[in-house]
C-alpha positions in Angstrom: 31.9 17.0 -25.0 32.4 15.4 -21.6 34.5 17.4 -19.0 37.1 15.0 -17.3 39.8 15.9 -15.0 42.5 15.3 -17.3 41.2 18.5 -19.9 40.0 20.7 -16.2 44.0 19.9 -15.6 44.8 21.4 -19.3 43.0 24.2 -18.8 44.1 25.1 -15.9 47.8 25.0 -17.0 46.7 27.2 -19.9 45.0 29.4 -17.7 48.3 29.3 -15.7 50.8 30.3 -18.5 48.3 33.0 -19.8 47.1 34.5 -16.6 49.3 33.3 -13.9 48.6 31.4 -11.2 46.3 32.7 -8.6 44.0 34.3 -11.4 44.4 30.7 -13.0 42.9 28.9 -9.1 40.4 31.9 -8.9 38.9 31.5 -12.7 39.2 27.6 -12.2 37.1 27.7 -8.5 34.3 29.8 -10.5 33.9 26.7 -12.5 31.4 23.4 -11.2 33.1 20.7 -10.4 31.0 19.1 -13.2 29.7 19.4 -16.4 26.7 22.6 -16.4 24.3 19.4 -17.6 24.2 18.1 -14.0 24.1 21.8 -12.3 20.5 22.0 -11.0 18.9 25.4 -11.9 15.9 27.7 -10.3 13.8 26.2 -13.0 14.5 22.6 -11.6 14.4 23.5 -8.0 10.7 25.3 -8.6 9.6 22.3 -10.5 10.9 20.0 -8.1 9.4 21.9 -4.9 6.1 21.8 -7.0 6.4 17.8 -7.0 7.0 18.2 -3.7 4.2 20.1 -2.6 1.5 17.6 -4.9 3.2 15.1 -3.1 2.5 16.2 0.8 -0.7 17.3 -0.5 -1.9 13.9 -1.9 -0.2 12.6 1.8 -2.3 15.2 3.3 -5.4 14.3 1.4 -5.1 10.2 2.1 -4.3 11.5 5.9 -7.5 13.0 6.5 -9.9 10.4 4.9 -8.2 7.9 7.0 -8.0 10.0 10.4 -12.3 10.6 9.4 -12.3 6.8 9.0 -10.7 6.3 12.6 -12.9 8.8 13.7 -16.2 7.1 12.4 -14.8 3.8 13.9 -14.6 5.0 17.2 -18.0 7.0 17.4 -19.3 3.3 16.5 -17.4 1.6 18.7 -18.7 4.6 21.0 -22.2 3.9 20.6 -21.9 -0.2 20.8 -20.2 0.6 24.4 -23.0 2.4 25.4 -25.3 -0.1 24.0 -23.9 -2.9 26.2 -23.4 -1.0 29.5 -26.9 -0.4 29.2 -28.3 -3.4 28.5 -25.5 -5.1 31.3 -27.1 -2.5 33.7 -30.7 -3.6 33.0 -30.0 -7.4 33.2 -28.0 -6.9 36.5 -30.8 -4.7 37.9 -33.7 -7.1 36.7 -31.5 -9.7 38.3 -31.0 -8.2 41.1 -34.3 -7.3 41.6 -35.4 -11.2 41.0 -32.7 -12.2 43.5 -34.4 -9.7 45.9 -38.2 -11.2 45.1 -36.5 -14.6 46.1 -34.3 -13.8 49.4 -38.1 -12.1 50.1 -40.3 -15.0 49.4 -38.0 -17.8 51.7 -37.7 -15.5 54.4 -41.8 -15.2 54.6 -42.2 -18.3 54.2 -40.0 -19.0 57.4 
């Protein structure tokens, strides 16, 4: 049976001709305002927490594979910097030095 206002309203005019009318308010306020179907218990908070936890867990998990792969992306990109600069450096040196063997050879010509 579905609790509605209109039989909370009986009862508490029951409860008023049988008890009175503060003991009437305080019984009444001891009751949910809805039916005890939709009054969560410990048993639904625990289970829910526990689908909680999985939950930030799996986040967790999916998390730290991709913060590795960021990681591993920027060791590479790491290593191909490197790999550049130092082949920049050589071909600017072995330039340099050609420029040098050229400035050389006019001015002993001259």
């Amino acid at each position: 049976m579905a609790i509605t206002e209109k039989s909370r309203h009986e009862l508490y005019q029951r409860l008023e001709k049988i008890l009175g009318p503060d003991e009437a308010t305080t019984l009444m306020e001891l009751l949910p305002p809805v039916g005890w179907a939709d009054v969560a218990t410990k048993e639904d908070l625990h289970q829910l927490e526990s689908r909680i936890d999985l939950r930030f867990e799996n986040l967790e998990s999916k998390l730290n594979a991709e913060l590795a792969n960021v990681r591993t992306e920027m060791a590479n990109l790491a290593a191909e910097f490197h790999s550049t600069m130092r082949t920049n450096t050589f071909l600017l040196f072995g330039g340099m030095a050609a420029l040098t063997g050229v400035v050389t050879a006019i001015t002993s010509l001259a």
